[in-house]
Each structure stands twice: as C-alpha cells, then as structure tokens.
C-alpha positions as CSV (number, residue, x, y, z in Angstrom):
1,X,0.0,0.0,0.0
2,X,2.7,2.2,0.7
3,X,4.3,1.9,-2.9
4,X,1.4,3.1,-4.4
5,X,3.7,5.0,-6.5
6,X,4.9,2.0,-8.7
7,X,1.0,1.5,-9.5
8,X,1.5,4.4,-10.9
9,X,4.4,4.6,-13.3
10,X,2.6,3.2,-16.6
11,X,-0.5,5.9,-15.9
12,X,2.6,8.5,-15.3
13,X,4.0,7.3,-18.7
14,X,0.9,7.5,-20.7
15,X,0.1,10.7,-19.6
16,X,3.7,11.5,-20.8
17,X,2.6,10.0,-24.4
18,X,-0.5,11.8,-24.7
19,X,1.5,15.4,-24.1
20,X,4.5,14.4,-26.2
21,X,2.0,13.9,-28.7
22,X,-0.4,16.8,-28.2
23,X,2.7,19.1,-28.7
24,X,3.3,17.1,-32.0
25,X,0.0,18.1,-33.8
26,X,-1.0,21.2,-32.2
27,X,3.0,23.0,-32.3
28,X,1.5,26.1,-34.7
29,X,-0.3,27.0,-31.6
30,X,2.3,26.5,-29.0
31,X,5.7,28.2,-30.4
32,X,6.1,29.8,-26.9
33,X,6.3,26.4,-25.2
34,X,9.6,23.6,-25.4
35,X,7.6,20.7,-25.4
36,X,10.0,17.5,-26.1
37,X,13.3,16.7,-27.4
38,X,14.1,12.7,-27.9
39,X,17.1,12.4,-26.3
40,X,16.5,14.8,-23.1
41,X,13.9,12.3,-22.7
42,X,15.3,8.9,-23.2
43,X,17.4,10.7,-20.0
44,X,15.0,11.2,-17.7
45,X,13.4,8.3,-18.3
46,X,16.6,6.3,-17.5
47,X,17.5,8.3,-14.3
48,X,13.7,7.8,-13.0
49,X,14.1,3.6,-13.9
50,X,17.6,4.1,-12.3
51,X,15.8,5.6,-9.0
52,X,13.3,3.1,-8.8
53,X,15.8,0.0,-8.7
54,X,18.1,1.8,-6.3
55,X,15.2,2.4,-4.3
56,X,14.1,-0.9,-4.1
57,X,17.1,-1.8,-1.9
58,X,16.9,1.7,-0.3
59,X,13.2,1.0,1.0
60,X,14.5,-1.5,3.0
61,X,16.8,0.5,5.2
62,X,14.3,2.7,5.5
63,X,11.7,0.7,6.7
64,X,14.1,-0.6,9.1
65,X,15.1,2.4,10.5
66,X,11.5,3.7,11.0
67,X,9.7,0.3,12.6
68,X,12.8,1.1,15.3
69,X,12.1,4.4,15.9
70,X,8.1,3.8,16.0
71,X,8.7,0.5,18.5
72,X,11.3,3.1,20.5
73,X,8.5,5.5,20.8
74,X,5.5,5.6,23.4
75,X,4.1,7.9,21.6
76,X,1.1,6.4,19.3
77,X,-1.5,8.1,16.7
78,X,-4.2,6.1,16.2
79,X,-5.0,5.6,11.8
80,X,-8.7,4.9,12.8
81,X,-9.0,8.9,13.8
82,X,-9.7,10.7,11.0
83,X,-8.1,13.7,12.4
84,X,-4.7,11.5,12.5
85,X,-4.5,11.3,8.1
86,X,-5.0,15.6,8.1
87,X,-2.4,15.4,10.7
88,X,-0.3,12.7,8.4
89,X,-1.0,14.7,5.2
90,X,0.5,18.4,6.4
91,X,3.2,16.3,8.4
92,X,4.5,14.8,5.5
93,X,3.8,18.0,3.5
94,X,5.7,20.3,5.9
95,X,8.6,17.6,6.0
96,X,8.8,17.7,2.3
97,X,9.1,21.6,1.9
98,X,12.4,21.3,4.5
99,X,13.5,18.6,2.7
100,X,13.4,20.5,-0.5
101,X,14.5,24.1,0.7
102,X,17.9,22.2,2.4
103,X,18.3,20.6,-0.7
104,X,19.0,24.0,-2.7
105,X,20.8,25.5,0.5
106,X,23.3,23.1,1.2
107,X,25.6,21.5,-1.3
108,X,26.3,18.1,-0.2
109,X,22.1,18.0,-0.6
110,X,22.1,19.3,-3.8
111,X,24.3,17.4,-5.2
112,X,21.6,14.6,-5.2
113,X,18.8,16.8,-5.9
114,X,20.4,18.9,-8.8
115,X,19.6,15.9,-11.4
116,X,15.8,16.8,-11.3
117,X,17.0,20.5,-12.4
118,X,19.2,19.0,-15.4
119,X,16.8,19.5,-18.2
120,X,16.4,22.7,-20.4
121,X,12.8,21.3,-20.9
122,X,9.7,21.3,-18.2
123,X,7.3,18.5,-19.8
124,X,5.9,15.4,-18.0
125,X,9.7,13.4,-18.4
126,X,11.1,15.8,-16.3
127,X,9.3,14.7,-13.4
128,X,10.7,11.2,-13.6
129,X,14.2,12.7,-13.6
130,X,15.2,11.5,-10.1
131,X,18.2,10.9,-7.7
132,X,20.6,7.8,-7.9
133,X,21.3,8.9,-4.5
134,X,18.1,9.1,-2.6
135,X,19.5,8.7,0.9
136,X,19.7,12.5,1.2
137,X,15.5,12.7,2.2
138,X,15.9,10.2,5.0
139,X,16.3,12.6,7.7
140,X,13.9,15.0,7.1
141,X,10.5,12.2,7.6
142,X,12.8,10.6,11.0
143,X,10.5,12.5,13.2
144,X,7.0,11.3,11.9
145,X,7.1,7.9,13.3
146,X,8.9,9.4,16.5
147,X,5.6,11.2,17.4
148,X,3.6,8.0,16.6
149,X,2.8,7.8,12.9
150,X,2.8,4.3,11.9
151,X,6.0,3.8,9.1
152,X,3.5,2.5,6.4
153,X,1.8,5.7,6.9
154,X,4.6,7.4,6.6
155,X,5.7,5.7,3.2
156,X,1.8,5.8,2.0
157,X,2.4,9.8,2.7
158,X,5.5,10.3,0.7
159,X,3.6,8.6,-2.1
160,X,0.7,10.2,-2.4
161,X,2.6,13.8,-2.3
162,X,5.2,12.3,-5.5
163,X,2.1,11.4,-7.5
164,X,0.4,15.1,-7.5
165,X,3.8,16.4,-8.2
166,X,3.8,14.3,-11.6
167,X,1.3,16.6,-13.5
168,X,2.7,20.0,-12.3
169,X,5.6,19.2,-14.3
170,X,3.6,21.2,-17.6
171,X,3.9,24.2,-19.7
172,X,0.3,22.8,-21.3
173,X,-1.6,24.3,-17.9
174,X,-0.8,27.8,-17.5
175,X,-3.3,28.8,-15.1
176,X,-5.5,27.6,-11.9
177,X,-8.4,29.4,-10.6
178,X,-7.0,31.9,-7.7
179,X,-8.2,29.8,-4.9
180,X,-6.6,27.0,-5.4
181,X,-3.3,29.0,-7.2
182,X,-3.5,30.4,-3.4
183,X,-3.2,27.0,-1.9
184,X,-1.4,24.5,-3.8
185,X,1.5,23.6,-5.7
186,X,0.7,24.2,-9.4
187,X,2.1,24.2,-12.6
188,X,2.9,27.9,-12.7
189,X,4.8,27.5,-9.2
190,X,6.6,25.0,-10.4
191,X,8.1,26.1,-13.4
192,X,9.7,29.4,-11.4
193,X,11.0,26.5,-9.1
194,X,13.1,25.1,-12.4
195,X,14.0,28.1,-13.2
196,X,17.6,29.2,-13.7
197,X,16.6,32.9,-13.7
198,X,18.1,34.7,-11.0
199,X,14.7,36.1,-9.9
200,X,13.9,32.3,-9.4
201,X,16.3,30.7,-8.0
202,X,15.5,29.2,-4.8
203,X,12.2,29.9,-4.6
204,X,8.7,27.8,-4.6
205,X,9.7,24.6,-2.6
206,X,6.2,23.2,-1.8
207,X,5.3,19.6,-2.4
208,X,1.3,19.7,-2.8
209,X,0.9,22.9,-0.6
210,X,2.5,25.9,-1.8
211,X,1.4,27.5,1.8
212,X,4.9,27.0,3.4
213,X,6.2,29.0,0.8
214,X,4.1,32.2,1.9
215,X,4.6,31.3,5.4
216,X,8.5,31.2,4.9
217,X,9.1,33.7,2.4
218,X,10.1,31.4,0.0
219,X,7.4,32.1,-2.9
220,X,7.8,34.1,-6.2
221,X,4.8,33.8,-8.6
222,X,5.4,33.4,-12.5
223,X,6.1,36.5,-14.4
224,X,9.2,36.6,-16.6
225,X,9.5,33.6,-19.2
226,X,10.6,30.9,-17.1
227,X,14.9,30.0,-18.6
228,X,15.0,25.8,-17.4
229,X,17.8,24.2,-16.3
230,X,21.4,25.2,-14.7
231,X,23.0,28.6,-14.2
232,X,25.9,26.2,-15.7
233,X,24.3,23.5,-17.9
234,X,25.8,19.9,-17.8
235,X,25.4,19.8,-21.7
236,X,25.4,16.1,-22.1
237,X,22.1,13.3,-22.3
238,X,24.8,10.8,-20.5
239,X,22.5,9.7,-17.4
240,X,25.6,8.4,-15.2
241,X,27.2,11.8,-15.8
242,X,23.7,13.8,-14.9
243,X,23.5,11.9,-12.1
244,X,26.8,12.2,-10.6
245,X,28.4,15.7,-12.0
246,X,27.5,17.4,-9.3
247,X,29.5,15.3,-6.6
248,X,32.8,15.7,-9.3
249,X,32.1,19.4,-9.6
250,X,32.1,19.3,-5.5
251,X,34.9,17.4,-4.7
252,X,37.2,19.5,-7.2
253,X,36.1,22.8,-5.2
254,X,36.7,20.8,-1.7
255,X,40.2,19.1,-3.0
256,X,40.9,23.1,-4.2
257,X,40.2,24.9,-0.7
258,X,43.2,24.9,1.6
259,X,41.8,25.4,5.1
260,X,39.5,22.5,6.6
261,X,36.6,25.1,7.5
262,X,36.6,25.8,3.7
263,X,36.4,22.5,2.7
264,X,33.3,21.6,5.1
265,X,32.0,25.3,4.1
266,X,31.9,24.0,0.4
267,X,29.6,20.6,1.6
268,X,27.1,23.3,4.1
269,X,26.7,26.1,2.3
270,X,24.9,27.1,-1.5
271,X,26.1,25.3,-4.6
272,X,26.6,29.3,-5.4
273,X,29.1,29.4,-2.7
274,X,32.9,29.2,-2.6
275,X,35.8,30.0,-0.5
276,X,38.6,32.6,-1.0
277,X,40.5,31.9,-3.7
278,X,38.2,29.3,-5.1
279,X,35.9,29.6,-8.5
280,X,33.4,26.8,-7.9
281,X,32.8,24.5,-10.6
282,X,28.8,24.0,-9.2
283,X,25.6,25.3,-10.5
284,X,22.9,26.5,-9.4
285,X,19.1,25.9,-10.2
C-alpha cells in the first residue's frame, strides 16, 4: 500500500505520451512552449528507472530504521482517527518543503537533488528525472514515526505527495483558478521552481501545498519567461554523468580549498558558494 507510486508509473508514462504527442500536432499553436526533445527524454526516463531500482534496496533500510524508531517510541496516533490522516497529510507535507529548501541550500544536498534540475525542458519526463542517490531525504521524515505515525503511513504519505507532483511538471496548464493558485503547488509555481533565472532561484519549494512558501518567504509567482535548467548546464544526455556531475564538480572545489573550515564550508553552504580563492565549478538551479 505504501508503494502506491509503482502502481503508478505506466498511468505516469501515458500521460507523458499523450502530451508528447499533443505538442506534436498542435506545435502552430504553441511556439512559446519547449515541449519534447528525444534524447533529453530517453534521460529522464533512464535516471527515473535508475531511481526506482536503487530504491528498491533503499526501502528497506528505510523501513528498518523507521519500525525502530516507531517501536522506541510511546508515543502512538491512532490511523482509525480521522483527524490522524489531516495530521499525516500536512506532516509529511511540511517535512517535504524542509527537505526541499535544504536541498538548494546546502551542497552536499544538492548534489543529489540537482539531477531533477538538469533538463532545459519542463514536460511530463522531467518529473521522472530523479536521484541515484536518494538517501539524502531520509532525515527530514525521521520525526514522523517518533511522534507516533505508523512507518506504512509514513511511506503511504510520501507517495501520495510524489504522484500530485507528476502533473505540475507542464507548460500545457498555465493557469488555476485563484483559490486553489492560493493553496497549492501548481504548474505555474513549479516552473519558477526550475527556473535558472536569478529572480527564481531558490524559490517555490512546496510539495502539494505551496502555503509554506508564503509562510517562509520562500514564494515568487510566474512573471518573466521561465529559462529551465542550470545557471551552468551539464550539456550532455549521459545519465551516469547527470547523475553524478554534481558530486565531481564538489569534490574539485573541496580538493581546491586549503583550510578545513573551507572545505566543510563548500559541503554546508549554496552550490553558489565558494571560499577565497576558489571559483566553484557548481551550478545552481
């Protein structure tokens, strides 16, 4: 039950067929949008089937680690209370957004994350662009099962919030209505979140709820032609390489510092960031 998210891989890819092709027979009409190139494609779709078989092995630790800390704990939350899943849903939902914000603010996060911002396009492939290394995203959920949420809860959670972020991952939606542009994660957040324009970087890191973003002053709405991808672009369809770039580019700038607070400096702080003397070799995105 909590792996929902396999289930829903072939729906994810046929929704990906049906906009590849829409773009195909109505491109007359669109000229303002990307839409699909083969090969940037044929990339995300191998770092997302990558993803999925690392995280096979992956689950299991993480399983592990949360059954200890929810048999540690005597705290309990009940799943028969249906107050418990509203609790579960902005729980998870609140963990996500810290997840994601640390991700752009400290290197040694972002070089996992920084593969979902690879692609100069924004379609439906992007959003199975995913992490080799998915380890990074295992502390931010520790404290669910420490204050009683049962781990398949937990897992079911992190699920749920993955599939919704599938379909924001369009230029084909431009707009919501207001109320629910006020509330939630939509398309038009999401592409200033992949954007590599300096008004956007950093900003919009909701999951479903783009409410933390408000309340953390972490939102920018759509105005300026969203520029996807890297303020330095990878320039290569290679998936090893798009995964692991990032972690090259980093330990060149941490081999290159000479002081040992520098060198741990270049793992906490920005991928923008870099000590005296240093030109960093990472992006930003």
């Amino acid at each position: 039950m909590a792996e929902i998210l396999y289930y829903a891989i072939p729906f994810f890819i046929l929704l990906l067929v049906v906009e590849a092709l829409s773009f195909r027979h109505t491109r007359e009409d669109h000229d303002d949008l990307i839409g699909y190139e083969p090969k940037d494609t044929r990339t995300s779709l191998l770092l997302g089937s990558g993803n999925v078989v690392i995280n096979v092995g992956w689950k299991v630790v993480v399983v592990a680690a949360y059954a200890l800390i929810y048999e540690l704990t005597p705290l309990r939350l009940d799943p028969g209370d249906w107050w418990v899943w509203v609790l579960l849903f902005f729980a998870d939902d609140f963990s996500y957004y810290w997840f994601h914000r640390v991700s752009h603010e400290s290197r040694f996060f972002w070089a996992s994350h920084v593969v979902h911002h690879s692609s100069r396009h924004y379609n439906l492939s992007t959003a199975l662009r995913q992490t080799w290394v998915p380890m990074t995203y295992f502390p931010f959920w520790l404290w669910m099962p420490a204050v009683g949420f049962e781990p398949w809860m937990v897992l079911l959670a992190q699920s749920w919030s993955l599939i919704y972020q599938f379909w924001i991952h369009t230029e084909r939606v431009r707009r919501l209505p207001w109320f629910l542009e006020a509330v939630l994660n939509t398309p038009s957040h999401h592409r200033v979140h992949h954007g590599s324009n300096q008004v956007y970087l950093d900003r919009n890191y909701g999951g479903i709820l783009i409410i933390w973003d408000r309340l953390f002053g972490t939102y920018e709405p759509e105005g300026e032609r969203v520029r996807y991808g890297l303020t330095k672009n990878i320039d290569t369809f290679n998936p090893v390489r798009a995964a692991f770039h990032e972690y090259i580019a980093m330990w060149h700038d941490v081999r290159r510092a000479r002081r040992l607070r520098d060198r741990l400096g270049v793992l906490y702080h920005g991928p923008g960031w870099a000590p005296p003397g240093v030109e960093s070799e990472g992006s930003r995105g």
